[in-house]
N, C-alpha and C positions, 0 to 999 in steps of 0.2 A: 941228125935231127936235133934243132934244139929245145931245150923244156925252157917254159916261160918260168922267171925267175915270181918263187911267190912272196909278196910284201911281208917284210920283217914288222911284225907288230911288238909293240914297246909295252909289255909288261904296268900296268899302273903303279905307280908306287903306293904302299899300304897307307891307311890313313893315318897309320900311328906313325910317320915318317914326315907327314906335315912338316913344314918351318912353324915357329913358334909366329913368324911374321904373319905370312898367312893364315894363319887359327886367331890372332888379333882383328885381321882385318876382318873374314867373316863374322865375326864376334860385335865388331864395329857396327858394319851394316846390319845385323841384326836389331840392338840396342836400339840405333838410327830408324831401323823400318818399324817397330815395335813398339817403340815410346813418342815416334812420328813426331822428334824433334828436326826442326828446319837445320838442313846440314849446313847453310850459308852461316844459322846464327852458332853452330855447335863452332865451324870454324872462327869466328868473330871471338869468340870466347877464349877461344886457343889464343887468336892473337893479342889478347889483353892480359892475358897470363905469362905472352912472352914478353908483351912490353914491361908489364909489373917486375917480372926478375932481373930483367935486363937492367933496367934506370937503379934498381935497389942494388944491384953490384959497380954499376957504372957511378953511381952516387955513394957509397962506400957506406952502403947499407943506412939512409935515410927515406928512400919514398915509402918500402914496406912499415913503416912505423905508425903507428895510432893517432899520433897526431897531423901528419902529413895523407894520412887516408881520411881523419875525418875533414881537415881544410878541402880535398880532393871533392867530397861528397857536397860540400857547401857550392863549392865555386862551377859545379859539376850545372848545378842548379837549374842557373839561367836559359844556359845552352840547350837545356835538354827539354824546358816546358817547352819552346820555341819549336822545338823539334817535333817536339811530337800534332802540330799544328802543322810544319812544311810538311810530317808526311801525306795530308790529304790535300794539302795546295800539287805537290810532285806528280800524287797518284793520278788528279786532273788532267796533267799534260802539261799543268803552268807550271809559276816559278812567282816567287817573294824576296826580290831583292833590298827590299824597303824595311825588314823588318830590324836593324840596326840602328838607322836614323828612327824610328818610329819608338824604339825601345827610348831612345835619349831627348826625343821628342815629350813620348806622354810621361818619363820619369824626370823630367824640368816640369812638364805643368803639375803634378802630384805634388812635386816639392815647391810651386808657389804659390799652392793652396792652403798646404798646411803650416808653410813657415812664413806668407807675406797676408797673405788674405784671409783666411780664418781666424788668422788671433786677433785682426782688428774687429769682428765681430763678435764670436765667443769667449777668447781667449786661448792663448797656446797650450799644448797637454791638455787641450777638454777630452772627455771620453769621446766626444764625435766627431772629432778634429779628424784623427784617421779613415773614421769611416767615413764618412764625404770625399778626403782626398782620395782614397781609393777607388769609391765608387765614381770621382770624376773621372780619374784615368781608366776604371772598364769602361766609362760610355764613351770616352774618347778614340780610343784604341778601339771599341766596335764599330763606330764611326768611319774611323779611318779606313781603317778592313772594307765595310760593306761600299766605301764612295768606291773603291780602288777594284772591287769585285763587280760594280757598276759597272764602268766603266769597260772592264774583261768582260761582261758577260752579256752587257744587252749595247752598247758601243764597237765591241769589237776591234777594240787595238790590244794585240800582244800582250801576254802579263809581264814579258821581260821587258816592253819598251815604258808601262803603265808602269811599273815597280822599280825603273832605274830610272825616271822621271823623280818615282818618290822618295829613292834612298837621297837624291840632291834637293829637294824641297824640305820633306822634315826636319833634315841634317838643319837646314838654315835655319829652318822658323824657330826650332830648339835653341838656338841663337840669338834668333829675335826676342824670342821671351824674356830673356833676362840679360839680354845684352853683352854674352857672354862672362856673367858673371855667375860664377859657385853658390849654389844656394845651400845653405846649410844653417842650422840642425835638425832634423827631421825628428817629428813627434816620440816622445819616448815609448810610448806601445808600437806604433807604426816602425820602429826598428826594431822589432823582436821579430818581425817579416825576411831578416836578413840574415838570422841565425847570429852569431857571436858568442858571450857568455852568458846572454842572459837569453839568447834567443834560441834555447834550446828546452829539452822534456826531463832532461836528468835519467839520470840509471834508472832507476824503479821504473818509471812510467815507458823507458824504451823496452823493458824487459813486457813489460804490459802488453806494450805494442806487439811486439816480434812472438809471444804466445796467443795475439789475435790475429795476427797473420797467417799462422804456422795454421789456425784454426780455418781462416780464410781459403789457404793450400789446398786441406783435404776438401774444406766443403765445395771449392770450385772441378777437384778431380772427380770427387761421387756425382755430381750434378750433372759433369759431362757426359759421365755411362750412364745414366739414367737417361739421358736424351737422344742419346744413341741408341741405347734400348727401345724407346720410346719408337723412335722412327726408324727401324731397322738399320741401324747403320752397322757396318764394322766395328767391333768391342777390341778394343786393343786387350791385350793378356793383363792378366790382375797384376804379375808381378811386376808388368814397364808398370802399372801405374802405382803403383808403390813405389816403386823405385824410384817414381818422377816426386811425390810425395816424400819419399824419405831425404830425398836432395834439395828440393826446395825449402823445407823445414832446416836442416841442417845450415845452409846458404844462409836462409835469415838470421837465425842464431848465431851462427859465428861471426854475420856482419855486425850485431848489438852487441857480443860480446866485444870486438877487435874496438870500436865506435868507443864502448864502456871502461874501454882501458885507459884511455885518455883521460886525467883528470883537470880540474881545474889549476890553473896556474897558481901559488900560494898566496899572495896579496889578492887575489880575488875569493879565494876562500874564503879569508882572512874575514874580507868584505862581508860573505852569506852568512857567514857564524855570528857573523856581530846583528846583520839583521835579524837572524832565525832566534837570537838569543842563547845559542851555543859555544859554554866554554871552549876556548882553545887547548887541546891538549899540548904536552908537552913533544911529543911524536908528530905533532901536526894532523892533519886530514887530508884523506882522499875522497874527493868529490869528484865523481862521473859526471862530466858534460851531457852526456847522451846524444838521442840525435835530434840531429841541428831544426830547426822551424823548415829551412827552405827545402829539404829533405823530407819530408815529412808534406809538404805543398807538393813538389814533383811528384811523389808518388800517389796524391791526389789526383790531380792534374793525369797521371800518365793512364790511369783506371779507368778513371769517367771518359778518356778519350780511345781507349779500349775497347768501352761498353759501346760508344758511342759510333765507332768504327766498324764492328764485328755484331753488333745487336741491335741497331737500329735502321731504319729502313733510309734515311741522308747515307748512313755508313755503305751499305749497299748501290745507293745510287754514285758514291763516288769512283767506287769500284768499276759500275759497268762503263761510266763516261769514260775513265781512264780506260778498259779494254776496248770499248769500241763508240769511242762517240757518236755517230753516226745511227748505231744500230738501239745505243740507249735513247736516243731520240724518236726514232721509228717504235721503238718500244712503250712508249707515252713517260719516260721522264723527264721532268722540267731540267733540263741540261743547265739553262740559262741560271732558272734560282739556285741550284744548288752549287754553282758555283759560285755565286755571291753569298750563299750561306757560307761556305769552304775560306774565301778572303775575311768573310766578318768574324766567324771564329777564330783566324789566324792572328785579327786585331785584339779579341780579348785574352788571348795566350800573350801574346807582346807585352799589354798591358799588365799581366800577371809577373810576368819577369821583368816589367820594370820596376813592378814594388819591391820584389825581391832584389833587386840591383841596388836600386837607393838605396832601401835600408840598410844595407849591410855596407853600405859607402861611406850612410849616415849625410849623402850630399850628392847635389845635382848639378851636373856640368853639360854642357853642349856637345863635350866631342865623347861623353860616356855611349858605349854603345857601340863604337869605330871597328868596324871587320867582322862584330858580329855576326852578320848575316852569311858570310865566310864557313864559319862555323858552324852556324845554325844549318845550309844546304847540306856540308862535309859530313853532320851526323847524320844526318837524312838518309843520304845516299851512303857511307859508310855502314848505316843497321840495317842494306839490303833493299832502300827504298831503289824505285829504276827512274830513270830519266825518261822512260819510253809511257811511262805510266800505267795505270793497273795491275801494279803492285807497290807489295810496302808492309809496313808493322808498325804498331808504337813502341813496342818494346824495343825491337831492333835500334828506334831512333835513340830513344834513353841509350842502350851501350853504346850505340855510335857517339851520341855525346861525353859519356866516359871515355872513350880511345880517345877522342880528341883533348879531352881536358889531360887525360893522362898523359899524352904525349908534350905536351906547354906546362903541365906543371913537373913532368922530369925534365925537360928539358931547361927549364927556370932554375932547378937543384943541381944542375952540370953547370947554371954558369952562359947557356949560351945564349948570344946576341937577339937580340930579336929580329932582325931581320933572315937571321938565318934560321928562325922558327917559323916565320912566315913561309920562307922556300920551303921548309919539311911538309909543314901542313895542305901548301899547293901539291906537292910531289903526292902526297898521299890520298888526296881528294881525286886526282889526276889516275892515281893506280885504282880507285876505288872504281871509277866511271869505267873502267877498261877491265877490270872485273866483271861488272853487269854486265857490259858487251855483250862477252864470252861468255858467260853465262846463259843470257838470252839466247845468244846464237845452237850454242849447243841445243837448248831448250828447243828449239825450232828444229832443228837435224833430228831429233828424236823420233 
């Protein structure tokens, strides 16, 4: 007779026998579940810390340096106001391929306003020289936005076939304006818009800043549990939000300090001591740049498109279009205007980075602005925005536009070609879309 063999059971190993690997990872997802940071951007972040060490050893230790991280934060700029405007053209379901030509477009009329046509009537460097030209190029650039959102919204042709129509019409007419010739020099306040040495806050007043930010920090974390409180939501634990608080505050700080390490170059010192009326000492001076004007505009810019994304009732309606067209329409939203609001705000974002683009060129050309749009999509969809629509973030697009600036501007300190910067940035734009995929898809198996 035989006896049924009975199942060897495996003993649990104790918990004090853990890998230290798996006591990290639940550690991980905890933090992650806890503090209900978006793991796409937690990842994002990792990969800019690997690009950051990587170019600083590959570069024989010059990108991590104070003056190559604040150039990085300047040139960061343009890409990134853009950016944060493709994320709700994306989250629609469309696309803005015009927004490169349009940038070199209304940054040629800005600069024939105030370098060929206003001086014959007020004169050049008047206090309102700038503001007219600027204010031509936001009505121009809104302009443009709302014909091209027309056109997508109550016409009904494509926004990729409407927007690669426009990336070869503005490209020319930026041409036509001035015949392809350089216009320069641009109003002397209207280039402090571009950052430089004089288009910056200085130490003190950066230090100012990043103590009302840190202040900003807390009061946006207590404000959130009170409205959670308010409407029974889920309370995340006190210590993630400290925690989130203690990192945020620290982040700011050590970007104003790293910012504040850089000083001015000595013949420009040289220069402010003479204005300010300050002996030059024997030792010299150290004068903090601080942060730059156009740094300081993005993260205006990236706030009010924040608010205006997550707190306002457009911001919501872009959302539902993007998850289900169809159903936001059955729902009584105006699909049609609100995406013509989505194109004409993408026009006054343009517009905003082309002031910032001039000024800090100090000149306007025809072909400024070339690949742009390249750029502008790759941070988009690199900061987790989807191609599928109804999803997305502004923040996420700002760091997408830092990977992308960080990768052209290490790769500009190795030396390499530019056309083989172009292939990295396709190669990466390319891995980025085939991440979402996968992402999505999982999302879907779930």
């Amino acid at each position: 007779m035989q006896v049924a063999e009975q199942p060897t059971s495996v003993p649990e190993a104790p918990r004090g026998r853990r890998t230290w690997l798996g006591w990290l990872r639940n550690a991980w997802r905890t933090l992650l579940r806890d503090t209900e940071i978006d793991t796409r951007l937690a990842g994002m972040l990792g990969a800019l810390a690997i690009i950051w060490v990587g170019f600083h050893i590959m570069s024989g230790g010059t990108f991590l340096t104070p003056r190559n991280l604040w150039n990085l934060s300047v040139q960061t700029a343009t890409v990134a106001i853009m950016a944060t405007g493709m994320v709700l053209i994306i989250v629609t379901r469309n696309i803005d391929l015009s927004v490169g030509s349009m940038l070199g477009m209304v940054g040629m009329t800005m600069a024939l306003v105030q370098a060929e046509i206003l001086p014959g009537v007020i004169g050049f460097d008047h206090p309102a020289n700038w503001i007219l030209a600027l204010l031509v190029g936001v009505a121009l650039g809104a302009a443009i936005g709302a014909f091209q959102g027309f056109i997508v919204a109550y016409v009904g042709v494509p926004s990729f076939i409407v927007t690669l129509g426009g990336l070869l019409v503005w490209r020319g007419v930026a041409w036509a304006l001035a015949s392809g010739r350089t216009i320069a020099p641009m109003d002397s306040t209207f280039q402090l818009l571009g950052g430089g040495s004089r288009g910056r806050i200085g130490g003190p007043a950066s230090w100012v800043v990043a103590v009302v930010a840190c202040l900003g920090v807390v009061a946006l974390i207590a404000s959130g549990r009170r409205q959670r409180q308010k409407f029974g939501f889920r309370q995340r634990p006190v210590w993630a939000e400290v925690t989130l608080a203690a990192v945020g505050c620290l982040f700011i700080l050590g970007a104003v300090a790293v910012i504040n390490s850089y000083p001015l170059p000595e013949v420009l010192a040289r220069q402010y001591a003479e204005q300010q009326g300050i002996p030059w000492p024997d030792g010299g001076m150290r004068i903090p740049l601080g942060i730059a004007n156009p740094v300081l505009i993005t993260v205006g810019v990236a706030l009010i498109m924040t608010f205006i994304a997550t707190r306002r009732r457009f911001g919501r309606y872009v959302f539902a279009i993007g998850g289900n067209p169809e159903a936001a329409e059955l729902g009584g939203i105006k699909t049609r205007q609100t995406i013509l609001k989505a194109f004409t705000l993408m026009g006054i974002l343009v517009a905003i980075a082309a002031a910032v683009t001039t000024a800090r060129l100090n000149a306007a050309t025809s072909g400024t602005g070339q690949l742009s749009e390249l750029y502008v999509i790759a941070a988009a969809v690199i900061g987790g925005t989807s191609l599928g629509g109804g999803i997305g973030t502004v923040s996420g697009a700002v760091l997408g536009a830092l990977v992308m600036q960080s990768l052209q501007s290490g790769m500009v300190l190795m030396g390499v070609d530019a056309p083989l910067q172009d292939i990295v940035v396709g190669i990466v734009l390319v891995v980025a879309v085939a991440i979402d995929t996968i992402y999505r898809r999982r999302a879907r198996n779930r």
